[in-house]
N, CA and C of each residue as an Amber inpcrd file, in Angstrom:
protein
   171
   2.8650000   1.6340000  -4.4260000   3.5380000   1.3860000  -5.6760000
   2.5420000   1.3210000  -6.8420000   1.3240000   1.0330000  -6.4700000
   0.0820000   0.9310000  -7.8150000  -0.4340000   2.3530000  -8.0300000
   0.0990000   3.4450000  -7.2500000  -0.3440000   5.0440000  -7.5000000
  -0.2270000   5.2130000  -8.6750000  -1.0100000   6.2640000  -8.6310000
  -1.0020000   6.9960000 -10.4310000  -0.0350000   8.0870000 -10.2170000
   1.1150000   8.0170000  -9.8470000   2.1810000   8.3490000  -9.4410000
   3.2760000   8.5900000 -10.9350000   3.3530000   9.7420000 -11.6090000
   4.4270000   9.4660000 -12.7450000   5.7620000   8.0730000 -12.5570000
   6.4220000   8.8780000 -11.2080000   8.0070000   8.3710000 -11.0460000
   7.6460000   7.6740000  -9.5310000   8.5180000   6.8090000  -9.5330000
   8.0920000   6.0870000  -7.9860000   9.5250000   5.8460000  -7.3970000
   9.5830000   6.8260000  -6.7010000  10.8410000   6.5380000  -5.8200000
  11.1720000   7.2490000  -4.6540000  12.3450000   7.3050000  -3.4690000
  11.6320000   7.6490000  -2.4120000  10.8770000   9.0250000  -2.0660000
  11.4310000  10.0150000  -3.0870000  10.9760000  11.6900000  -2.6610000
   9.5210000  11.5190000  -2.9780000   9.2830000  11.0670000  -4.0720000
   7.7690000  10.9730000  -4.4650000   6.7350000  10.1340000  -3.6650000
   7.2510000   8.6900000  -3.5320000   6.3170000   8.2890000  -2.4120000
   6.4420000   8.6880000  -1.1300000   7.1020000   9.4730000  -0.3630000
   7.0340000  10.2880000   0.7910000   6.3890000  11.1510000   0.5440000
   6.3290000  11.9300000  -0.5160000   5.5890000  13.7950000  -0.6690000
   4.1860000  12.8030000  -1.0950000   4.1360000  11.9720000  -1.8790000
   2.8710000  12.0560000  -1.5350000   1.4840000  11.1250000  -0.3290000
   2.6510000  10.6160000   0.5630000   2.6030000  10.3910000   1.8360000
   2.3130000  11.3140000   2.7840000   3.2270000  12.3190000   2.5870000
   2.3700000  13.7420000   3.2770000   3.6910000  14.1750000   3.7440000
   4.7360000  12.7760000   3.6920000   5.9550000  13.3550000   4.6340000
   7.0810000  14.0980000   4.1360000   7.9880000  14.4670000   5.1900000
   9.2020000  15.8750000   4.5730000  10.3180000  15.4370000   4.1050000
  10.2680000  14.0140000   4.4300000  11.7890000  13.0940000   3.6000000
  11.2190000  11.9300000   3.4120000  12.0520000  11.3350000   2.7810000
  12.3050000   9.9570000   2.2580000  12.6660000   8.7320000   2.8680000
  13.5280000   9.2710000   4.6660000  13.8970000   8.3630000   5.5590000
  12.8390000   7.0130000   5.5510000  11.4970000   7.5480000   6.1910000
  10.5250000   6.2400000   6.7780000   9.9730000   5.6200000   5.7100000
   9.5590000   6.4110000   4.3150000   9.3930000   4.9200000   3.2310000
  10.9990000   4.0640000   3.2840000  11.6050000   4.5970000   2.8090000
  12.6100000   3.5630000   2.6910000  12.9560000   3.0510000   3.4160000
  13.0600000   3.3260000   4.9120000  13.3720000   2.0690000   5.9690000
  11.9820000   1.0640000   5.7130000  10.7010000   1.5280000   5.1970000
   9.4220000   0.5760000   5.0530000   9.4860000  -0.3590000   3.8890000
  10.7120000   0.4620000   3.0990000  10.3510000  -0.2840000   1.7310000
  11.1700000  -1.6940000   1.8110000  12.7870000  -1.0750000   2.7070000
  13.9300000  -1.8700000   2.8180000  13.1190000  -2.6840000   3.8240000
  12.7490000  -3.1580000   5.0060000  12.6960000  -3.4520000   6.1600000
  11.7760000  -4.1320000   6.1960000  10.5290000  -4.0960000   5.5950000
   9.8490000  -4.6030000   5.8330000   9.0100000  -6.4630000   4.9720000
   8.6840000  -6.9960000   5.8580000   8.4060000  -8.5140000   5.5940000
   6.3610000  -8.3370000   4.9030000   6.5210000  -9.2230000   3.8100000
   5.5510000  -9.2520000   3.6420000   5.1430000 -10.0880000   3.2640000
   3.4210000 -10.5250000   3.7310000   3.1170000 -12.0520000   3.6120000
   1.9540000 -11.8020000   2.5070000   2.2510000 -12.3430000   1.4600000
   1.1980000 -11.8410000  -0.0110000  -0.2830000 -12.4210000   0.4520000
   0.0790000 -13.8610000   0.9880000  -1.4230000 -14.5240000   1.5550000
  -2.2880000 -14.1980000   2.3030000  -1.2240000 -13.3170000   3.3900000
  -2.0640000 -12.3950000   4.5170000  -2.7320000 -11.5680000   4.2980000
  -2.0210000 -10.5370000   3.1350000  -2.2850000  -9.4350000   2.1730000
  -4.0000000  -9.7960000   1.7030000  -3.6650000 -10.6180000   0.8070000
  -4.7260000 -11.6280000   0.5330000  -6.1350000 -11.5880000   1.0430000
  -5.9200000 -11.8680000   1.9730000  -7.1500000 -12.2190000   2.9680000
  -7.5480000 -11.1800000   3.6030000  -6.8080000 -10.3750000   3.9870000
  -7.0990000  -8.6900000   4.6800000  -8.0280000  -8.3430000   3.5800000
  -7.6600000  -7.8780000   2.4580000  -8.3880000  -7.0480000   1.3480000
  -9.3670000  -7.4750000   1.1690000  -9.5990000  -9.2560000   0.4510000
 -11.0570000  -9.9120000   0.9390000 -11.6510000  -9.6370000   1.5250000
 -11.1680000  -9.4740000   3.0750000 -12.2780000  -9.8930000   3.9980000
 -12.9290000  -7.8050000   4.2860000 -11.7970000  -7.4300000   3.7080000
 -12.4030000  -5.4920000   3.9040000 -13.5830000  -5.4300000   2.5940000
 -13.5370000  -6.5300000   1.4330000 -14.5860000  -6.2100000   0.2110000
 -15.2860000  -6.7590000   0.7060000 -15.3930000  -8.0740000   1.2580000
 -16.7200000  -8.3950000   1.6110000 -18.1070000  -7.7920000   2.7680000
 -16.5740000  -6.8910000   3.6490000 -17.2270000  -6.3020000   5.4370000
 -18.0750000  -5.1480000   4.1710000 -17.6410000  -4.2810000   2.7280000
 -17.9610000  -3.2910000   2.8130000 -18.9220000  -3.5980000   1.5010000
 -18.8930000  -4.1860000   0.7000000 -19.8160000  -4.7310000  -0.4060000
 -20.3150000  -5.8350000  -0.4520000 -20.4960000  -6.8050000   0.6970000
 -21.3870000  -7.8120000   0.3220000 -20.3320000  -8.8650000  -0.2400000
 -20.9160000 -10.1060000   0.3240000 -20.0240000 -11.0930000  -0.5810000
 -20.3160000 -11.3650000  -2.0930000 -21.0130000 -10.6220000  -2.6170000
 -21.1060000 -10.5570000  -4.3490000 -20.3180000  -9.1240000  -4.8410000
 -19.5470000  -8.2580000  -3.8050000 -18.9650000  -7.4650000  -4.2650000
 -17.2780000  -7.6910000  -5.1100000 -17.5170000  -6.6780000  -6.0310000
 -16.3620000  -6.7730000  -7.2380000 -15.9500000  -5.5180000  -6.8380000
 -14.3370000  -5.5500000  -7.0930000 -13.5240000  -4.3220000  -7.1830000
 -13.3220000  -4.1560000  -8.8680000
């Protein structure tokens, strides 16, 4: 959803997913649970594995 994407909706985030429909984002978009804190901590812990703990995005 943060793509530099003109329009964001399902044809577009599928095509530029790679895929031939729209089915599997939107069962991903509808369906799916998300934990912002978990989110959180994943991305952290991938800046720090790949820049150092003084790394900035």
């Amino acid at each position: 959803m943060l793509g530099q994407l003109e329009r964001k909706n399902g044809w577009t985030l599928a095509e530029a997913a790679g895929e031939v429909s729209p089915d599997g984002m939107q069962r991903l978009l509808r369906t799916a649970d998300w934990n912002a804190d978990a989110v959180r901590d994943e991305l952290r812990d991938y800046v720090v594995e790949r820049l150092g703990p003084g790394g900035v995005l």
